[in-house]
N, C-alpha and C positions, 0 to 999 in steps of 0.2 A: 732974149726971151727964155722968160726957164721952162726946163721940161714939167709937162704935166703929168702927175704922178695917178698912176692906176691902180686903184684897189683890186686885190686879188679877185679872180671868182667863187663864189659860196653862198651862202646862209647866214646869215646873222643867229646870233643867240635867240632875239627876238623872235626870228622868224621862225628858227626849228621851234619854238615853246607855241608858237602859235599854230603850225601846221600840228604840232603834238595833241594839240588839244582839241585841233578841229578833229583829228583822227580818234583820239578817244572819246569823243561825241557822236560821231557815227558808228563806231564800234558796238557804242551802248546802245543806240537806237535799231542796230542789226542784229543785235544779242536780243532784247526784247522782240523784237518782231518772228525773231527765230522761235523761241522760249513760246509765243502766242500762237502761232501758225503750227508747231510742232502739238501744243496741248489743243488747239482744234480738231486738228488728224487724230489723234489717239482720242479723245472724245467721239468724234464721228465714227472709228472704228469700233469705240465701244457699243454704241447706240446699234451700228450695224449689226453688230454680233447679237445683240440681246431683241432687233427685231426681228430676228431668224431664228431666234431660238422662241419669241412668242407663234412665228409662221406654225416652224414644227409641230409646240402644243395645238395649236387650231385645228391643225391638218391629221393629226392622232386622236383626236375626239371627233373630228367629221368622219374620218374613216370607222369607229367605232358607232357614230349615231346612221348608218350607214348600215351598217348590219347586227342594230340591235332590233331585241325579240320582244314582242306583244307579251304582255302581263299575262293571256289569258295560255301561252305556252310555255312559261318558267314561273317556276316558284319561286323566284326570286325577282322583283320588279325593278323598275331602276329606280334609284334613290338616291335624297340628296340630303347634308348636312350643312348647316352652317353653322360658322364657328369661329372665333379670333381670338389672336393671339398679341400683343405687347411685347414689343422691344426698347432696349434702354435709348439706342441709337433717335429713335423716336419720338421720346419724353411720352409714352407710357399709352401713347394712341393706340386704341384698337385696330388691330390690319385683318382683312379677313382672310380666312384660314378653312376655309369650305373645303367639302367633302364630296364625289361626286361616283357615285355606282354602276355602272351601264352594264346590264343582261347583254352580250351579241353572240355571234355565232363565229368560231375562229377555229383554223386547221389545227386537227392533231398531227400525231407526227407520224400516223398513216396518209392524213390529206383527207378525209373527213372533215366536217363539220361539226362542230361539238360546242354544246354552249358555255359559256365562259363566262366571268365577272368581270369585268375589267371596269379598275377603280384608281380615279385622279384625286393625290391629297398631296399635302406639304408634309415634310420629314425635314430634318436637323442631321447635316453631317456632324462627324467627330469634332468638326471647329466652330459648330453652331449655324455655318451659312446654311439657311433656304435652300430644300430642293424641292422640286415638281418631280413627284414619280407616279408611273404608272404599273399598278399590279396588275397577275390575274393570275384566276384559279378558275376550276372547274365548279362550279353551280352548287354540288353538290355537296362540297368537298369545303371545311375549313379554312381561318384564314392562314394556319399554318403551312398550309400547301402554299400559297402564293407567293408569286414570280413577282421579280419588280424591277423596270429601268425606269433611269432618272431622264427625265425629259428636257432638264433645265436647270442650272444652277442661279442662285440669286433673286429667287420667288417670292418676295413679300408680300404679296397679297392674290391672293386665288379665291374668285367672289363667283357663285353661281347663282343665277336665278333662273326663274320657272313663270312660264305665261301660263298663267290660270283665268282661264278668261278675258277679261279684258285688262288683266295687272300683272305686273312682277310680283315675286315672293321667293324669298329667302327659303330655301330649304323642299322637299320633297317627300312626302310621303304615300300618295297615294300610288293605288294597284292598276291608274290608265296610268299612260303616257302624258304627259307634258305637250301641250303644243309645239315651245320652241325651249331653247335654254343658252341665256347670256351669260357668256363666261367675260368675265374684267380678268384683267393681269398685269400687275405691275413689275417689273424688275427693278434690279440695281447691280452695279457692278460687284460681286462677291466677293468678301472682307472689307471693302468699302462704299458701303449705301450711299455714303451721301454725293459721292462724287458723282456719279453719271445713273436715269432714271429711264425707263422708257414704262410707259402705259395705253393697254391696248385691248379693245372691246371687239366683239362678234358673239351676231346672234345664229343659232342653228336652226333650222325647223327640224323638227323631229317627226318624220314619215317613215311608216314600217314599209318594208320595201314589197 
């Protein structure tokens, strides 16, 4: 009887080209999935940051419609502009670019009360991004005087309106008070609009305290 002869232990050519290829196929499917789950997160953290940064605007114009002043005790009323602006990023759409004034009463730097203007507009850094700022100056006083933080980077649209009765309107002139005032605000991640968006509405009432 002849001896049977035993092939080594191994892999075949075959075999490794085939485990090779199963591995480079799941490789690729965990690279994508990586690549999809990683631009999720950084999407959702972007969205987060920019609803905290519309939180802050809200919460800086309610603390302002909070301790502003009756027309019939400044000369100066609150007032509103509308106004829009065009970008290329765009294709050439109007975004609105509103203007918004509020008379209040704010500490000097004895700790008084002293009335102030304090006014919400969009400004263009050095590299053209959108900013939401907030001035202020004393009532009296020029807009040269005025102080200004930026409330928010990446502001494309800053929309006010005004209950006048039973309707919205665009804009602000008169020397009462405004029932309520709907601020819109869009974002976008700054230097890159189109990638990530967030937009976000509140209405104020406006009660003299």
């Amino acid at each position: 009887m002849k001896p049977r002869h035993v092939n080594p232990s191994g892999f075949t050519i075959l075999e490794l080209l085939v485990v090779l290829a199963i591995m480079a196929v799941v490789t690729g499917i965990g690279s994508v999935a990586f690549v999809k789950i990683t631009g999720y997160w950084n999407g959702l953290r972007l969205r987060t940051e920019m609803d905290r940064s519309c939180e802050n605007i809200f919460a800086s114009i309610q603390q302002d419609l909070n301790s502003v002043i009756p027309a019939s005790l400044t000369p100066v009323p609150l007032t509103g502009k509308a106004d829009a602006v065009t970008m290329s990023e765009f294709f050439g759409i109007p975004l609105a670019d509103d203007t918004l004034s509020i008379p209040v009463l704010a500490p000097n730097q004895d700790g008084r009360q002293t009335p102030v203007l304090a006014t919400y507009s969009v400004t263009r850094d050095d590299s053209g991004a959108p900013l939401l700022v907030r001035g202020q100056r004393p009532v009296d006083a020029g807009e040269d005087a005025e102080s200004a933080i930026t409330l928010a980077r990446g502001v494309l649209q800053f929309r006010v309106e005004y209950a006048d009765g039973g309707k919205w309107v665009e804009g602000w002139t008169s020397s009462s008070l405004p029932a309520a005032i709907r601020v819109s605000l869009n974002l976008a991640v700054p230097g890159d609009p189109l990638r990530e968006q967030v937009s976000r509405v509140q209405v104020f009432p406006v009660q003299v305290q």
